[in-house]
C-alpha angles and dihedrals in degrees: 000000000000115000117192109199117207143185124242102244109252118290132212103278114132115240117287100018115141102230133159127133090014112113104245128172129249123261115269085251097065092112094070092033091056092052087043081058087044094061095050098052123108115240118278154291096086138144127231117220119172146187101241084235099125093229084066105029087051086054091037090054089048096069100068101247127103111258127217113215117232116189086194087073099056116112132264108299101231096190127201079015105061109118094013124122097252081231084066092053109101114254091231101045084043085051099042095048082037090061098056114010095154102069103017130084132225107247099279094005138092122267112236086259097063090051091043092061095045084055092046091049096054091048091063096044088055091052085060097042099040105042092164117011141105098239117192115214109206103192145116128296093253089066087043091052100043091046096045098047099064085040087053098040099266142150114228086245095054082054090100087062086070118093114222112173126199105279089008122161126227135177116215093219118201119214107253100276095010131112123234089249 
């Protein structure tokens, strides 16, 4: 099985907004950053799986194949903060949740751990379901980050070393012998 994990493209969030599990819409250029992510993608057969947020379903949707929906893709769920500019986040509530973000949670919201074993868990249920099969995963940088570090040789708090760019690719690559979980 090949999974190809990708980022939604950027949606329409002005600068310095906190947003993660809010729906939020795509950026009016969506049309040219969907055909940028086309003409990434491997030849098919291939299967869609998305996160329901509308920014990856709409781009899921795009590439011609019906999509499954999957909750467990959707982004961190950053809480009381959702939709506040991160300046208007209180300093003590943004050090305490800085110091251990992995495995605390924002006021209201889910720790990075928390995100790190949903993804885990559907990538497990993909490699039952798609034995075989290239799988695109269309979801949100938090899930990319969580599912590359342990493949690199990361810890979940090294995650945020990993670039991951707006309609970005990237293969979830297996060790030799090794099962993706």
């Amino acid at each position: 099985m090949n999974i190809i994990l990708i980022r939604h493209t950027p949606a329409a969030v002005e600068q310095g907004i906190c947003y993660g599990r809010t729906d939020v819409p795509l950026h009016a250029s969506f049309v040219s950053d969907r055909e940028a992510v086309r003409a990434q993608l491997p030849a098919r057969p291939w299967r869609v799986v998305t996160s329901p947020s509308t920014r990856c379903r709409q781009l899921a949707e795009s590439l011609g194949a019906a999509a499954l929906i999957d909750e467990r893709l959707l982004e961190l769920n950053f809480g009381h903060w959702e939709l506040r500019r991160w300046e208007d986040i209180p300093r003590k509530e943004l050090d305490t949740w800085g110091d251990d973000f992995v495995s605390k949670a924002p006021p209201g919201g889910e720790s990075f751990l928390e995100l790190a074993v949903r993804a885990e868990h559907f990538i497990a249920d993909c490699a039952k379901l798609f034995h075989d099969e290239t799988v695109l995963v269309i979801t949100h940088a938090g899930i990319i980050r969580a599912l590359l570090a342990p493949r690199l040789g990361l810890t979940l708090k090294q995650a945020f070393s990993i670039p991951v760019d707006f309609g970005g690719l990237y293969p979830l690559v297996k060790k030799a012998g090794a099962a993706f979980v």
